[in-house]
N, CA, C and O atoms as a printed pandas DataFrame, in Angstrom:
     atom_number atom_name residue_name chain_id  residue_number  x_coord  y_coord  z_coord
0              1         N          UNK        A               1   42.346   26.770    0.682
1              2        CA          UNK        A               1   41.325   27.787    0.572
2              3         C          UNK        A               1   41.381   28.745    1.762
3              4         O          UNK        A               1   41.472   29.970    1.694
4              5         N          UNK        A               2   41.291   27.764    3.199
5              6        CA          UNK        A               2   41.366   29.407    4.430
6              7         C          UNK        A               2   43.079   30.014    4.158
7              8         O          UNK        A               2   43.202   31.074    4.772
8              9         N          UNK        A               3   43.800   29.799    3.749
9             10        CA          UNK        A               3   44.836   30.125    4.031
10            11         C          UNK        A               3   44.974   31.387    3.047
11            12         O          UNK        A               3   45.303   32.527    3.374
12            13         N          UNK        A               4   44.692   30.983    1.949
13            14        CA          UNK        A               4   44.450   32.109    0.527
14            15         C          UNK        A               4   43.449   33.032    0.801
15            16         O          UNK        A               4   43.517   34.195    0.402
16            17         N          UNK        A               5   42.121   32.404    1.739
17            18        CA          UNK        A               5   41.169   33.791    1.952
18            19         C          UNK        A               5   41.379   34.108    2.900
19            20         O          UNK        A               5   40.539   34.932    3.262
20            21         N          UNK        A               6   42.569   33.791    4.074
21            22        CA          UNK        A               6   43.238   34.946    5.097
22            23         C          UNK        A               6   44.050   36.153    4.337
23            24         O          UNK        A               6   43.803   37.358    4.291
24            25         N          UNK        A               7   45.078   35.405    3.775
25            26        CA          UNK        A               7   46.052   36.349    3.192
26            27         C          UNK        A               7   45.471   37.101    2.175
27            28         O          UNK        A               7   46.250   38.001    1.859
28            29         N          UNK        A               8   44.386   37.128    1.489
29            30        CA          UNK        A               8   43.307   37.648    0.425
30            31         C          UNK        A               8   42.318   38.084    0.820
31            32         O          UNK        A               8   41.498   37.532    0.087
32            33         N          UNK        A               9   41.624   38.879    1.666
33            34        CA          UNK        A               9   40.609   38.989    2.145
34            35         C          UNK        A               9   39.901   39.551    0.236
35            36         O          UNK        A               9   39.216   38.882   -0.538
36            37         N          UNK        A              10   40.251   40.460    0.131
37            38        CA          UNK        A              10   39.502   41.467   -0.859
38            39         C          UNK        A              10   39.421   40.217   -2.272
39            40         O          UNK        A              10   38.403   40.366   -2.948
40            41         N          UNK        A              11   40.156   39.315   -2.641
41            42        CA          UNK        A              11   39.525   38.559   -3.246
42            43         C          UNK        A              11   38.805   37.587   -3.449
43            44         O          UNK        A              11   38.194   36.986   -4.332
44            45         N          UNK        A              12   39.156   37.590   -1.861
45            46        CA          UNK        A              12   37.826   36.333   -1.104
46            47         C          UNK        A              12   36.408   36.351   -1.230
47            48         O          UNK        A              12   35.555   35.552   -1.618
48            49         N          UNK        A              13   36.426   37.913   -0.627
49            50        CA          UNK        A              13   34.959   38.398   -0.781
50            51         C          UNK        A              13   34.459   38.734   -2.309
51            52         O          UNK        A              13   33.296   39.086   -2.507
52            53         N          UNK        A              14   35.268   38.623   -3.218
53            54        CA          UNK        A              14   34.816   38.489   -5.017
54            55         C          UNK        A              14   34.642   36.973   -5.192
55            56         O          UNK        A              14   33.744   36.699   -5.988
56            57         N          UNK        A              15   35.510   35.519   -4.447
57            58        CA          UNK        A              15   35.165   34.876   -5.038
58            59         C          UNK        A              15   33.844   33.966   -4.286
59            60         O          UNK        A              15   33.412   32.933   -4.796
60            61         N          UNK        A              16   33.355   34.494   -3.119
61            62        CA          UNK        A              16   32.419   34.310   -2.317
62            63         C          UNK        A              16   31.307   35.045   -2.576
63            64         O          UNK        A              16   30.366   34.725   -1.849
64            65         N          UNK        A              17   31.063   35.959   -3.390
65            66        CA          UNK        A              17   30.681   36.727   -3.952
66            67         C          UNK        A              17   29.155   36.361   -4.832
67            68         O          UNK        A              17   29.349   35.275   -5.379
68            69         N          UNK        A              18   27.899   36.805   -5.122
69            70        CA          UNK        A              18   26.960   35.629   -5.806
70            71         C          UNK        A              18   27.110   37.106   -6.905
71            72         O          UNK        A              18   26.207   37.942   -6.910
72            73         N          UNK        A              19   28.315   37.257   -7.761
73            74        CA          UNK        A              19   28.431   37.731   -8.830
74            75         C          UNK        A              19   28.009   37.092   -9.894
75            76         O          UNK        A              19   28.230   35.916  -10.181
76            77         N          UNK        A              20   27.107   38.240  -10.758
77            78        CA          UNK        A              20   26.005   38.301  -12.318
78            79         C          UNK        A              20   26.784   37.712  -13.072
79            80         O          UNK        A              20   26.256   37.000  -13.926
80            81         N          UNK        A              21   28.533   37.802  -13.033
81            82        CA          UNK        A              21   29.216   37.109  -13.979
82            83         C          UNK        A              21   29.593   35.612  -14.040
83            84         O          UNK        A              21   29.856   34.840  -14.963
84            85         N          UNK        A              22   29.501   35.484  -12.460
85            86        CA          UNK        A              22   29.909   34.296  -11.743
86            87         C          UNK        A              22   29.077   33.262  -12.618
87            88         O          UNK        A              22   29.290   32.408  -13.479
88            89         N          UNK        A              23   27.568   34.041  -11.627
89            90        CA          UNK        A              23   26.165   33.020  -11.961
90            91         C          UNK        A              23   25.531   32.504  -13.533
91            92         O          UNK        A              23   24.776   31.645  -13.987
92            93         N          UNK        A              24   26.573   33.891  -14.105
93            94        CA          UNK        A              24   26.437   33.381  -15.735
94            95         C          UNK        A              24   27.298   32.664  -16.669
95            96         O          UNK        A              24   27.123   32.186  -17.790
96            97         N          UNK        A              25   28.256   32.733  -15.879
97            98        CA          UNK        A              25   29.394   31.514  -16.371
98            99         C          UNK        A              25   28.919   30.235  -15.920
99           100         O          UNK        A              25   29.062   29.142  -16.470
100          101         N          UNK        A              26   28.377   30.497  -14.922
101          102        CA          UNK        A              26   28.047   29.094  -14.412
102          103         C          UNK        A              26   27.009   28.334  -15.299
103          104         O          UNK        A              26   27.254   27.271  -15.870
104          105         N          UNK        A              27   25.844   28.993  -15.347
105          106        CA          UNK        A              27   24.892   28.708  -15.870
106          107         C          UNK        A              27   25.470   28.173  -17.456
107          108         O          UNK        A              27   25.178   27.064  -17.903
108          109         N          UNK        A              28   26.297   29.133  -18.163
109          110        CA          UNK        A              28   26.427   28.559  -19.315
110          111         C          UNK        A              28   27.319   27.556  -19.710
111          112         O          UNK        A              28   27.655   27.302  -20.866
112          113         N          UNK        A              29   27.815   26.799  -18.304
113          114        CA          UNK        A              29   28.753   25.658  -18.865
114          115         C          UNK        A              29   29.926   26.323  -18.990
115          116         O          UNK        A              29   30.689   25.791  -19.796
116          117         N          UNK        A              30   30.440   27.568  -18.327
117          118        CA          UNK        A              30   31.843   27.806  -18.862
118          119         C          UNK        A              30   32.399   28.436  -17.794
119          120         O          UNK        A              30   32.516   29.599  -17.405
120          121         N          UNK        A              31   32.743   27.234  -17.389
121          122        CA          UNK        A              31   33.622   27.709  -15.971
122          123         C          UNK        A              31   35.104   28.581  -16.743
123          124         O          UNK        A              31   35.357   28.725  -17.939
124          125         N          UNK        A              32   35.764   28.976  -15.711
125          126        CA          UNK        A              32   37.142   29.557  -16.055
126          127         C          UNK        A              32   38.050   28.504  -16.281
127          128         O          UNK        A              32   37.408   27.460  -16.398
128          129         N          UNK        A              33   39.157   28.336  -16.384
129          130        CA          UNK        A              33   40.278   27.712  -16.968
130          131         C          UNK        A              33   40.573   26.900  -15.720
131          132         O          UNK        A              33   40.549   25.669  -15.730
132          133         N          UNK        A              34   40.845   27.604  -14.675
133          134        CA          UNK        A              34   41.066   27.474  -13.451
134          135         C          UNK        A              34   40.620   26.452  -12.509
135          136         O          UNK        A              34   41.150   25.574  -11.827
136          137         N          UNK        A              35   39.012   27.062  -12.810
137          138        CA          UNK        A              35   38.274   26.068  -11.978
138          139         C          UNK        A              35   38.318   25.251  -12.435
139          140         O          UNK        A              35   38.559   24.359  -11.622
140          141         N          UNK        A              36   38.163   24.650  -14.050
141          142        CA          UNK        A              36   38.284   23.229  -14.826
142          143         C          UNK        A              36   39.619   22.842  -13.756
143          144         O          UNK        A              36   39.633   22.145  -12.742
144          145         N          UNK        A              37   40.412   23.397  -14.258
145          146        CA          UNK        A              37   41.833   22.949  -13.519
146          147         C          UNK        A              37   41.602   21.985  -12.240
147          148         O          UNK        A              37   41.732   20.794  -11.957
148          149         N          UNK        A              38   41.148   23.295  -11.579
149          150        CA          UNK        A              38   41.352   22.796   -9.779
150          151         C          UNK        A              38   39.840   21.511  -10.302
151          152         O          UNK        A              38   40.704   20.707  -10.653
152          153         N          UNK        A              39   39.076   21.075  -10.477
153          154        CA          UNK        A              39   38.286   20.176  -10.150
154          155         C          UNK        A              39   38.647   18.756  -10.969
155          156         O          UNK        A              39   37.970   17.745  -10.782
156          157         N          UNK        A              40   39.564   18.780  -11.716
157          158        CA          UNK        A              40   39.743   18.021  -12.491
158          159         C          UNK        A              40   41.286   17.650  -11.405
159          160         O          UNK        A              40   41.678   16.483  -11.385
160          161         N          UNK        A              41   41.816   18.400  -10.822
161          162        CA          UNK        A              41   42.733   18.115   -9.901
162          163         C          UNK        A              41   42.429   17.324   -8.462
163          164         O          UNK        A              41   43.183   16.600   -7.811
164          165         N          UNK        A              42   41.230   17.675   -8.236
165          166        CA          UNK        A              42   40.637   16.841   -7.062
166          167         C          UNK        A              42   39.852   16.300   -7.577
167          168         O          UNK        A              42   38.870   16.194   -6.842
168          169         N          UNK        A              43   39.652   15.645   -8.965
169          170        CA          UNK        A              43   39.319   14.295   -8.944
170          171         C          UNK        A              43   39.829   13.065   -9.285
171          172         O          UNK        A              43   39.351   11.932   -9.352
172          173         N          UNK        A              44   41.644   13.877   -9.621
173          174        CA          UNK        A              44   42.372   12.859   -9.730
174          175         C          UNK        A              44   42.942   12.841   -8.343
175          176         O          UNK        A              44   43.741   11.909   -8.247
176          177         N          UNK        A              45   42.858   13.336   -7.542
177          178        CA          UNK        A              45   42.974   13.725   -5.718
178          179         C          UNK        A              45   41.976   12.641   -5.288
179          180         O          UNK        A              45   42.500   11.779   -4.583
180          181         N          UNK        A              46   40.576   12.456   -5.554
181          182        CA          UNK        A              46   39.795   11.572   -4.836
182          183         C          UNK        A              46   39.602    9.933   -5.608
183          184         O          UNK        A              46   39.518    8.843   -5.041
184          185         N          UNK        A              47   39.577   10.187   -6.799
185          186        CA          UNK        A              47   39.592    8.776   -7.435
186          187         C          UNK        A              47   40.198    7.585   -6.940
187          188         O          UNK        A              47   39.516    6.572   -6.779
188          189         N          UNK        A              48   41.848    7.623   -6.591
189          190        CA          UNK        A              48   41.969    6.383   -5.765
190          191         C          UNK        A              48   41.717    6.018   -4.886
191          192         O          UNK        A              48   41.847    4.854   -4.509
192          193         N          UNK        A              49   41.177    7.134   -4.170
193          194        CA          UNK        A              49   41.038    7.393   -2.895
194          195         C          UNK        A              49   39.523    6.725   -2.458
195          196         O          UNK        A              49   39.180    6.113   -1.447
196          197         N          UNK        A              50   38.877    7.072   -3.525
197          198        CA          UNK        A              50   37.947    5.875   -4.056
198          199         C          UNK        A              50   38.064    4.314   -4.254
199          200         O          UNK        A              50   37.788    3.368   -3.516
200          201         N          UNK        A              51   38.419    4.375   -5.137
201          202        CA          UNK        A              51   38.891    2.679   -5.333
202          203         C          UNK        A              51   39.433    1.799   -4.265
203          204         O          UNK        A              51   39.199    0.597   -4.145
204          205         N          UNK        A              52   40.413    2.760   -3.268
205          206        CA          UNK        A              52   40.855    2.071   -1.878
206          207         C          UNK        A              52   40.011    2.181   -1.251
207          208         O          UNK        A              52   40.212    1.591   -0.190
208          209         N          UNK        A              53   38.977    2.694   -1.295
209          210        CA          UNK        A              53   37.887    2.291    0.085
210          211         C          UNK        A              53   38.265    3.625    1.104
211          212         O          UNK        A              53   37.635    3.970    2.103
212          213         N          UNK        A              54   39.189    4.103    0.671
213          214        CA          UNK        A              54   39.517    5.284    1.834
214          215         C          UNK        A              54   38.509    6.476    1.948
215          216         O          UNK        A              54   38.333    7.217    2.915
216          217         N          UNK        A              55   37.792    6.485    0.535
217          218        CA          UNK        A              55   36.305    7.860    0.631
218          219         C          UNK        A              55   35.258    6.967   -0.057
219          220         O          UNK        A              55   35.261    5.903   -0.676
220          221         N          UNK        A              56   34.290    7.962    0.366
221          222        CA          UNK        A              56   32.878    7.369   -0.045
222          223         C          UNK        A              56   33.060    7.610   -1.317
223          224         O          UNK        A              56   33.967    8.341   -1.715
224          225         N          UNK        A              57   32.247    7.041   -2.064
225          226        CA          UNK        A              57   31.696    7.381   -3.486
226          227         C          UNK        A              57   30.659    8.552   -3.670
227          228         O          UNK        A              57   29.575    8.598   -3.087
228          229         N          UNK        A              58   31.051    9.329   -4.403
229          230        CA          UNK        A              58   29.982   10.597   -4.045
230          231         C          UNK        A              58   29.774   11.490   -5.036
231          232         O          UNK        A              58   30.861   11.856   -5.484
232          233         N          UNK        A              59   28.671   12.108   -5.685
233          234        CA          UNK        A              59   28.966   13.015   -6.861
234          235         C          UNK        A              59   29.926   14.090   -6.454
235          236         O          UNK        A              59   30.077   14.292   -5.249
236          237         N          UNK        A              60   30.439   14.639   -7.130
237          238        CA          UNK        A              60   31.311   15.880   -7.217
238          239         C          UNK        A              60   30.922   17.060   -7.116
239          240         O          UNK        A              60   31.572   18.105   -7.103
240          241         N          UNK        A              61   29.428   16.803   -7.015
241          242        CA          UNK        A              61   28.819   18.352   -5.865
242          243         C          UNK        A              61   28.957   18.170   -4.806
243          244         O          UNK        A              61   29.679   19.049   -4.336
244          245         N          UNK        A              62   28.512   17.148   -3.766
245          246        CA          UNK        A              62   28.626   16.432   -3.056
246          247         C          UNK        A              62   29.576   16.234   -2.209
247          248         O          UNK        A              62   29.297   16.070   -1.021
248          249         N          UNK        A              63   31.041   16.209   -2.712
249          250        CA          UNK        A              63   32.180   16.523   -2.253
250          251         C          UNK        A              63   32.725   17.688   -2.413
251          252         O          UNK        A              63   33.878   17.768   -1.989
252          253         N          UNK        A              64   32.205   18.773   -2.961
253          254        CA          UNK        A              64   32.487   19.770   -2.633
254          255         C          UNK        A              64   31.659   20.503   -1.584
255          256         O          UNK        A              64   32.043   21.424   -0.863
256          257         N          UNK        A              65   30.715   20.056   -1.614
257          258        CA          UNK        A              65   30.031   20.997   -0.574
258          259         C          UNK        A              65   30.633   19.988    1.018
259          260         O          UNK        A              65   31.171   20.538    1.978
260          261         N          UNK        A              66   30.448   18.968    0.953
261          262        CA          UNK        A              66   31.163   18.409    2.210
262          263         C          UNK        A              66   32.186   19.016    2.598
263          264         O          UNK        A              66   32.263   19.565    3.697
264          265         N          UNK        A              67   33.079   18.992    1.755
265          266        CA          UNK        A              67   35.100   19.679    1.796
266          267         C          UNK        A              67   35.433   21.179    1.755
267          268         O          UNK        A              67   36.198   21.586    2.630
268          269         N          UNK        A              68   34.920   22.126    0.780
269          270        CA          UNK        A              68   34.454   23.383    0.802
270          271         C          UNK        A              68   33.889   23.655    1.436
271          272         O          UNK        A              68   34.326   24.050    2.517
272          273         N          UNK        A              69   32.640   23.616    1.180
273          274        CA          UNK        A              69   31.319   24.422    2.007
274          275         C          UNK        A              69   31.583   24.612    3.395
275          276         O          UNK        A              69   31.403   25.817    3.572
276          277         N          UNK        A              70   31.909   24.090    4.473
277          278        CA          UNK        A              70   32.214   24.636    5.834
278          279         C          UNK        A              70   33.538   25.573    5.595
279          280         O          UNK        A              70   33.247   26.707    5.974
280          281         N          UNK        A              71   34.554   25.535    5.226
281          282        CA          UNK        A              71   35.705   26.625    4.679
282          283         C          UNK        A              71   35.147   27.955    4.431
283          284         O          UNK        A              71   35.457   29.004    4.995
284          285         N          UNK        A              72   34.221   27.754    3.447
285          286        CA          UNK        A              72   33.930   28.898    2.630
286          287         C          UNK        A              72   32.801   29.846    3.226
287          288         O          UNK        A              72   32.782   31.070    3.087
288          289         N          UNK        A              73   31.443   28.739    4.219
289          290        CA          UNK        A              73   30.822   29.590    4.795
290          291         C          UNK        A              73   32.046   30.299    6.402
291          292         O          UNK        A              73   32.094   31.496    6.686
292          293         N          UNK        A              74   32.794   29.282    7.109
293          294        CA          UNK        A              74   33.105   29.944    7.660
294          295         C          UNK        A              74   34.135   31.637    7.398
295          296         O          UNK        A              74   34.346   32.664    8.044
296          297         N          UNK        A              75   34.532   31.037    6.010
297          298        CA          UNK        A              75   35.380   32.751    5.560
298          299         C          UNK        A              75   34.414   33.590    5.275
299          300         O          UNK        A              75   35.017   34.660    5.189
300          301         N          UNK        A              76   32.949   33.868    5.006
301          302        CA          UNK        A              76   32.029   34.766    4.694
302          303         C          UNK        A              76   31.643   34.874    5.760
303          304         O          UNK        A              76   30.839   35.807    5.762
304          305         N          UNK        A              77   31.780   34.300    7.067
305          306        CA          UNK        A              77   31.496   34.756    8.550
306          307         C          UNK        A              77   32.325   35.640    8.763
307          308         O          UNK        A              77   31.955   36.786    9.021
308          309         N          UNK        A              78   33.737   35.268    8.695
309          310        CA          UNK        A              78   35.172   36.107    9.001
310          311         C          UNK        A              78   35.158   37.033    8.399
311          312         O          UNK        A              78   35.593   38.031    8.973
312          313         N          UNK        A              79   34.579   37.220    6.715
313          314        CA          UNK        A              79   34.666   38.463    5.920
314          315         C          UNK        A              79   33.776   39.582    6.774
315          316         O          UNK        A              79   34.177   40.663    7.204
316          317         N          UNK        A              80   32.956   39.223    6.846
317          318        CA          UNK        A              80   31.533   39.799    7.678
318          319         C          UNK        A              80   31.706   40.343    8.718
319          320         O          UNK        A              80   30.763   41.065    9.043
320          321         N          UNK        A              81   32.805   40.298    9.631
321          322        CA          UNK        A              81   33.271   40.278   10.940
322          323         C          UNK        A              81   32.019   39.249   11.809
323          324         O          UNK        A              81   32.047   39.804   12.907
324          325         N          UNK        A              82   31.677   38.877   11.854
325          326        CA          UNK        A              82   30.744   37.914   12.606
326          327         C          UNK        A              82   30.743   36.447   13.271
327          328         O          UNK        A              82   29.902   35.912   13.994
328          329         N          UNK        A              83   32.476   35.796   12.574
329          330        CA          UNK        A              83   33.173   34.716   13.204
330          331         C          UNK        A              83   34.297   35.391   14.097
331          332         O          UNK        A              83   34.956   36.192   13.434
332          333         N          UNK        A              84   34.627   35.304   15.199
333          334        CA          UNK        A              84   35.949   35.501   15.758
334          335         C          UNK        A              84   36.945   34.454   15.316
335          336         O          UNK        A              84   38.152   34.685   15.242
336          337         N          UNK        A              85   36.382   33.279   15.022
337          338        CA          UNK        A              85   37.765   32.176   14.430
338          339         C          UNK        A              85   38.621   32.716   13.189
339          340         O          UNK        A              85   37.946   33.054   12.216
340          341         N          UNK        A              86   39.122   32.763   13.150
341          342        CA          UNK        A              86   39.882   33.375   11.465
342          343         C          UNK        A              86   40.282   32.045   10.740
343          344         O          UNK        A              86   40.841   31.052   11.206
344          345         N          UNK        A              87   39.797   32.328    9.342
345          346        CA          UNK        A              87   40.007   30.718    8.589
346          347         C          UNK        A              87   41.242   29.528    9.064
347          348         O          UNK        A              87   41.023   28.354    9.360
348          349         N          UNK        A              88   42.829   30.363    9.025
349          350        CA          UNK        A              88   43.735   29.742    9.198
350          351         C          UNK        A              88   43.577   29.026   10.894
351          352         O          UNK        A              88   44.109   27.955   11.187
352          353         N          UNK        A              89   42.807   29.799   11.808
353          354        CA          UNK        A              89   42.816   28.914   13.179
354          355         C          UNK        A              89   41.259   27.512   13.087
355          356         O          UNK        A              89   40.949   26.669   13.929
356          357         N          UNK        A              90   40.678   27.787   11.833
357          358        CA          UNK        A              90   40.133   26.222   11.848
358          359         C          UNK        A              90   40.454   25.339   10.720
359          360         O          UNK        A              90   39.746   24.635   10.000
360          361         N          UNK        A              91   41.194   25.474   10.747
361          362        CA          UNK        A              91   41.881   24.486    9.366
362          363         C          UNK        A              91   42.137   23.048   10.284
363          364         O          UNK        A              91   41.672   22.044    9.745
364          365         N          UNK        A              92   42.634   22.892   11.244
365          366        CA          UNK        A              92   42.862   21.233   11.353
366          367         C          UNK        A              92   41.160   20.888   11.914
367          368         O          UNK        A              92   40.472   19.889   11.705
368          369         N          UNK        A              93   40.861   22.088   12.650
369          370        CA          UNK        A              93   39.561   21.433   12.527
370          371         C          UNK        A              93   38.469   21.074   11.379
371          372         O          UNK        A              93   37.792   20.053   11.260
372          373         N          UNK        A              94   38.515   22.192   10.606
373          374        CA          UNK        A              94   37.920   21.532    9.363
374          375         C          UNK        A              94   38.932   21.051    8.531
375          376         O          UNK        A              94   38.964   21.781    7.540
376          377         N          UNK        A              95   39.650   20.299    8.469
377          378        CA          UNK        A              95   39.941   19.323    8.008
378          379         C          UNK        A              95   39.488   17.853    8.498
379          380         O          UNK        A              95   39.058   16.942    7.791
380          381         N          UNK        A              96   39.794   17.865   10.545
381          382        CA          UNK        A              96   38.944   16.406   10.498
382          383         C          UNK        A              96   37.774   16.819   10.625
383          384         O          UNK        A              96   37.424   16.526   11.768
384          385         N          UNK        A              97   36.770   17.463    9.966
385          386        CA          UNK        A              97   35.491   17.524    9.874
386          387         C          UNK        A              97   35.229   16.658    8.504
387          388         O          UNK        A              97   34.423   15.750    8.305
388          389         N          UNK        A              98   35.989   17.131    7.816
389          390        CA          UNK        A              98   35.898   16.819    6.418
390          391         C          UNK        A              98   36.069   15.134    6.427
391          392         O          UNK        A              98   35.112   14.466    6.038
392          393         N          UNK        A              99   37.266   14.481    6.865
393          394        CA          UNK        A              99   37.534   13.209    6.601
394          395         C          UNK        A              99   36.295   12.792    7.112
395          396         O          UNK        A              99   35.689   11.880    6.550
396          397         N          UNK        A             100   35.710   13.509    8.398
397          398        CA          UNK        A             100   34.664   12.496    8.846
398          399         C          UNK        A             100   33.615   12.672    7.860
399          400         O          UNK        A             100   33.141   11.587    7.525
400          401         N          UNK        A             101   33.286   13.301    7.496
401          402        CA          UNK        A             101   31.732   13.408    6.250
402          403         C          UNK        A             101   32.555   12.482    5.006
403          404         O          UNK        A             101   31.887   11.543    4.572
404          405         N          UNK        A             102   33.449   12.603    4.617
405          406        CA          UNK        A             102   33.856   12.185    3.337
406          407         C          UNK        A             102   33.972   10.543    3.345
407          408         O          UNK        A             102   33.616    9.828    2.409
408          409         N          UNK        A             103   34.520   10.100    4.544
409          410        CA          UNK        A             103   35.569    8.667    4.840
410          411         C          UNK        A             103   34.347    7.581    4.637
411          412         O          UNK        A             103   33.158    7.676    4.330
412          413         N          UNK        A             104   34.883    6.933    4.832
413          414        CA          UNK        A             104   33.810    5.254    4.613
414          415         C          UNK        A             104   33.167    5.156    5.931
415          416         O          UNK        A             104   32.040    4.751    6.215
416          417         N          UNK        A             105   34.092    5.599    6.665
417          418        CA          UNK        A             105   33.464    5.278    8.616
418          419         C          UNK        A             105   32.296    6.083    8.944
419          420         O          UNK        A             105   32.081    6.357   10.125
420          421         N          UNK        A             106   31.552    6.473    8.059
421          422        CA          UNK        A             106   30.295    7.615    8.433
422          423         C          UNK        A             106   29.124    6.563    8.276
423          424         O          UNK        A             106   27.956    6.909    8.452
């Protein structure tokens, strides 16, 4: 995600975006193709990962806002000009941010 909304700024800020179309796809149960895709991809990404004890058990909002949500608010800082970090220079950090909210050791 920071790496795509460095090299993407202008579609970053559409998909960060609290777009009428967004909020109405959402609402009606009909995500894009895509997003089915990608979430159905990280939950065959977290499932064993589950079963080994290696992540918590967690709804799938839940883990997205843990794993996303710091990414995504920090790229709407960067879009904004209002972060000096640029997504790609906190990526290992939010990454071990993430294991730590996600992992069993919390």
């Amino acid at each position: 995600h920071l790496s795509w909304a460095e090299a993407n700024p202008e579609g970053a800020r559409f998909l960060l975006g609290n777009n009428e179309l967004e909020i109405t796809l959402a609402r009606a149960g009909e995500l894009p193709s895509e997003n089915r895709r990608f979430y159905r991809t990280v939950q065959d990404w977290v499932r064993p990962r589950v079963v080994s004890g290696e992540l918590r058990k967690l709804s799938s909002d839940l883990y997205y806002a843990l794993w996303i949500g710091p990414s995504q608010e920090l790229t709407r800082q960067w879009l904004a000009g209002r972060a000096r970090t640029t997504p790609m220079d906190a990526v290992a950090t939010l990454a071990d941010a993430a294991w730590v909210n996600l992992g069993t050791s919390v």
